[in-house]
ZAMARGU-4260 file (C-alpha; in steps of 0.2 Angstrom, whole numbers, plus 5000, padded with zeros to 4 digits):
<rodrens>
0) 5012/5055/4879 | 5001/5041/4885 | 5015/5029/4880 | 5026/5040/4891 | 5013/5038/4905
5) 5008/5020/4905 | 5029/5016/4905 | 5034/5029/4918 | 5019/5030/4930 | 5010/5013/4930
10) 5023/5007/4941 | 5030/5010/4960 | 5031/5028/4956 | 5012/5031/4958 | 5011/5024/4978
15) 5022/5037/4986 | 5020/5035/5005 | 5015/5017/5002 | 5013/5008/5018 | 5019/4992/5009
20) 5017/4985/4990 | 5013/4965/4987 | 5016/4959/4969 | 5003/4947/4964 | 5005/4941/4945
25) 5005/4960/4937 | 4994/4968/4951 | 5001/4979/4963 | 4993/4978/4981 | 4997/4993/4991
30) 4992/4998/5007 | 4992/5015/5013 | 4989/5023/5031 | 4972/5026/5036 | 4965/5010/5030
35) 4967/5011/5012 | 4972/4999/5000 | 4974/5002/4983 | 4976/4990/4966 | 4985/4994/4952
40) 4994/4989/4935 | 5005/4994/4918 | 4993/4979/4911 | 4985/4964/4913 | 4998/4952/4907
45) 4986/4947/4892 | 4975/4939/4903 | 4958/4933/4898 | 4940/4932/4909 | 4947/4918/4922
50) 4963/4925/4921 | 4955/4941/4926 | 4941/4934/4940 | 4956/4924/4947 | 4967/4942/4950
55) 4951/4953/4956 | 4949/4935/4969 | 4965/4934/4974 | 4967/4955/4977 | 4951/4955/4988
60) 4957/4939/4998 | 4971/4950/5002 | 4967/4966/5008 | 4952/4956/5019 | 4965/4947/5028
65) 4970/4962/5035 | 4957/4972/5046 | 4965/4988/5045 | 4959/4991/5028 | 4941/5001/5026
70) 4941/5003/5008 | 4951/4997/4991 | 4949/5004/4978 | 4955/4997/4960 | 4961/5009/4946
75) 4957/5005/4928 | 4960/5013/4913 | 4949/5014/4898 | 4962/5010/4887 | 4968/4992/4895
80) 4964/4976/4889 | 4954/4971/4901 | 4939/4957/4895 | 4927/4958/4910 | 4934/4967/4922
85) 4919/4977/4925 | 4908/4962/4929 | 4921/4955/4938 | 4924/4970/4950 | 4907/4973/4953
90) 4903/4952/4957 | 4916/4956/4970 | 4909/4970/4978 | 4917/4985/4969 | 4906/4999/4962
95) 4913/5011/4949 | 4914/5031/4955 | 4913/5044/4942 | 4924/5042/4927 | 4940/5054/4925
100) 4950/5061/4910 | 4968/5057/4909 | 4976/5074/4906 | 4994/5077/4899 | 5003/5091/4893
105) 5020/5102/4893 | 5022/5110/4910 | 5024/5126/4902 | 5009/5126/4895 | 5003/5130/4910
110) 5015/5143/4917 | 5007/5158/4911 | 5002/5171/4922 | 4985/5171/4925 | 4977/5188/4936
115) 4968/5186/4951 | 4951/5195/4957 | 4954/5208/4969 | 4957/5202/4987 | 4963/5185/4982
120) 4981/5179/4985 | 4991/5161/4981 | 5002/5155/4994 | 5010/5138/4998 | 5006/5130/5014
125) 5016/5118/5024 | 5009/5116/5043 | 4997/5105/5050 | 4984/5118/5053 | 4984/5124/5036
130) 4985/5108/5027 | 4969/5102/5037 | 4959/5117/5033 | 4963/5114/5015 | 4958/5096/5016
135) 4941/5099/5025 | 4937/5113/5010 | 4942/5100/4996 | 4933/5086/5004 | 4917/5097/5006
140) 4920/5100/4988 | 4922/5082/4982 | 4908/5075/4994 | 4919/5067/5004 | 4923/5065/5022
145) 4937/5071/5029 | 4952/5058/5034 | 4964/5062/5048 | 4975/5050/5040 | 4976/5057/5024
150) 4979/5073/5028 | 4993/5066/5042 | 5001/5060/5027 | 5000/5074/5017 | 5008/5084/5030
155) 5023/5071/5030 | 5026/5072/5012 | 5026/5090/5013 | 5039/5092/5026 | 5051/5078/5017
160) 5051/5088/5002 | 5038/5074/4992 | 5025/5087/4988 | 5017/5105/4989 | 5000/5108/4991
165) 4994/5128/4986 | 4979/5135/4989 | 4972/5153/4987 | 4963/5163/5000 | 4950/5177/5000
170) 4950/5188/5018 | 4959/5174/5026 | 4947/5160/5019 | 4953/5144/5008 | 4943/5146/4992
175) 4955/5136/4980 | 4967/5121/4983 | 4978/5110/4976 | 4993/5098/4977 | 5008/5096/4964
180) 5020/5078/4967 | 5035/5078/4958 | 5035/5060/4951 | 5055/5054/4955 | 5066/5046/4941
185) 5052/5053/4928 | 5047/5068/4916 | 5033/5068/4926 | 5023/5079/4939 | 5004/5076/4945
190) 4992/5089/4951 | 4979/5082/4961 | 4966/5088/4972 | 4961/5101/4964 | 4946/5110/4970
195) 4937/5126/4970 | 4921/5133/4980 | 4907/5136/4969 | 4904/5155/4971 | 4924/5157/4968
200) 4923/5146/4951 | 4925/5155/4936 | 4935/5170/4940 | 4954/5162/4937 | 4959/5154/4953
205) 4959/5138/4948 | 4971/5142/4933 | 4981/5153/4944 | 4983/5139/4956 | 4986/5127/4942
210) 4999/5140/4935 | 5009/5140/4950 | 5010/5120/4953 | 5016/5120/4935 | 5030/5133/4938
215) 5036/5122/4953 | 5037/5108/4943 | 5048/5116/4929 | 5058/5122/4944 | 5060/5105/4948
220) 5068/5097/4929 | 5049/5092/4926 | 5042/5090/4906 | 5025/5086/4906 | 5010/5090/4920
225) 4996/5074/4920 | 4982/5075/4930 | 4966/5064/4933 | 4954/5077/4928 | 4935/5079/4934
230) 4920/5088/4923 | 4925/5104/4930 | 4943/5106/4929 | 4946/5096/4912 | 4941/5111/4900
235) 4953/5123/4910 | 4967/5110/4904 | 4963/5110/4891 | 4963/5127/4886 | 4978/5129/4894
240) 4987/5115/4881 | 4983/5097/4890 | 4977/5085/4880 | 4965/5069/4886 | 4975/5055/4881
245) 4962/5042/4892 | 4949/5039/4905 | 4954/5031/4923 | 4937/5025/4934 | 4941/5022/4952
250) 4930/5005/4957 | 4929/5005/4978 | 4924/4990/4988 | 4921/4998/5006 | 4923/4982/5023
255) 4910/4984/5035
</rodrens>
């Protein structure tokens, strides 16, 4: 599986919505809406510590040239060959954010039914409104604030038939939500975003919502689910069949 995932999804297929894509050596640059950019790789082409402090140079002199970008963030993997990439990143600016599991498993797995607590119900959300509230209770989740431009381009990929985002609600509020991206020309879809509020975790909703993602994807020719798991969602995974295959840790540089 993680042979499957470094050929299939370390390439184009992991910037939908990508603003525009620079190859540099065997980075890809990307820059999304909002002011993001974004760094990533299938490898390093072998190379060693100056081959590396010469990429990380020559990707940060890229993104500042162009003062739309807030933040980039490069995405390693715990399983690259990658001789001092951590001192490198963090020489230039970078500083590494909680590490994440690399979850894979058979979309079936997944597609079980899963009962809900009384009162709770799962739908799939596509307008503006509902998408925004969504965000603002995943963000408040994550510890994160809230971009307008993110969840514009959410709402994008929604309507062209890119993504679904589900969420679960209690007397009208959001208490669970999460996104599913079908991976084009893959046997791959993603669930991402996942998030719960504290006095809803524990009771199901999560797997439910995970559930529902996963029959969606089967719907759509979909083999395997993968996911870039935090400390709360990983064991729900994996109970339901995923296996950690690796670690991924985001390093962001934010511009002033």
């Amino acid at each position: 599986m993680l042979k499957a995932y470094d050929e299939q999804l370390r390439t184009d297929a992991e910037t939908p919505g990508a603003v525009s894509v620079t190859r540099y050596g065997p980075l890809r640059l990307i820059t999304f809406d909002g002011g993001r950019g974004f760094i990533s790789y299938q490898d390093l082409g072998g190379a060693d510590e100056a081959g590396i402090e010469a990429l990380v140079a020559a990707a940060v002199a890229h993104f500042e040239a162009d003062p739309a970008i807030d933040e980039v963030e490069w995405k390693t993997r715990g399983h690259d060959a990658a001789p001092g990439l951590h001192e490198t990143l963090l020489r230039h600016g970078f500083a590494p954010e909680d590490p994440e599991s690399i979850m894979i498993g058979e979309a079936k797995l997944l597609a079980v039914d899963v009962p809900l607590p009384d009162g709770v119900v799962l739908r799939s959300i596509t307008s503006a409104e509902d998408v925004r509230a969504a965000g603002i209770m995943q963000d408040g989740v994550f510890g994160s604030p809230t971009s307008e431009g993110r969840l514009g381009e959410v709402v994008r990929r929604i309507a062209a038939g890119e993504c679904e985002m589900w969420v679960a609600e209690a007397d009208g509020e959001i208490v669970s939500a999460g996104r599913i991206d079908p991976v084009p020309n893959t046997e791959f879809a993603g669930i991402w975003g996942g998030a719960t509020l504290e006095e809803w975790r524990g009771r199901g909703i999560y797997r439910a919502l995970t559930a529902a993602r996963a029959r969606t994807a089967i719907a759509l020719g979909k083999r395997y689910i993968h996911s870039d798991s935090t400390e709360f969602s990983r064991p729900i995974l994996e109970r339901s069949g995923l296996v950690k295959v690796g670690t991924t840790t985001p390093y962001v540089r934010r511009f002033d």
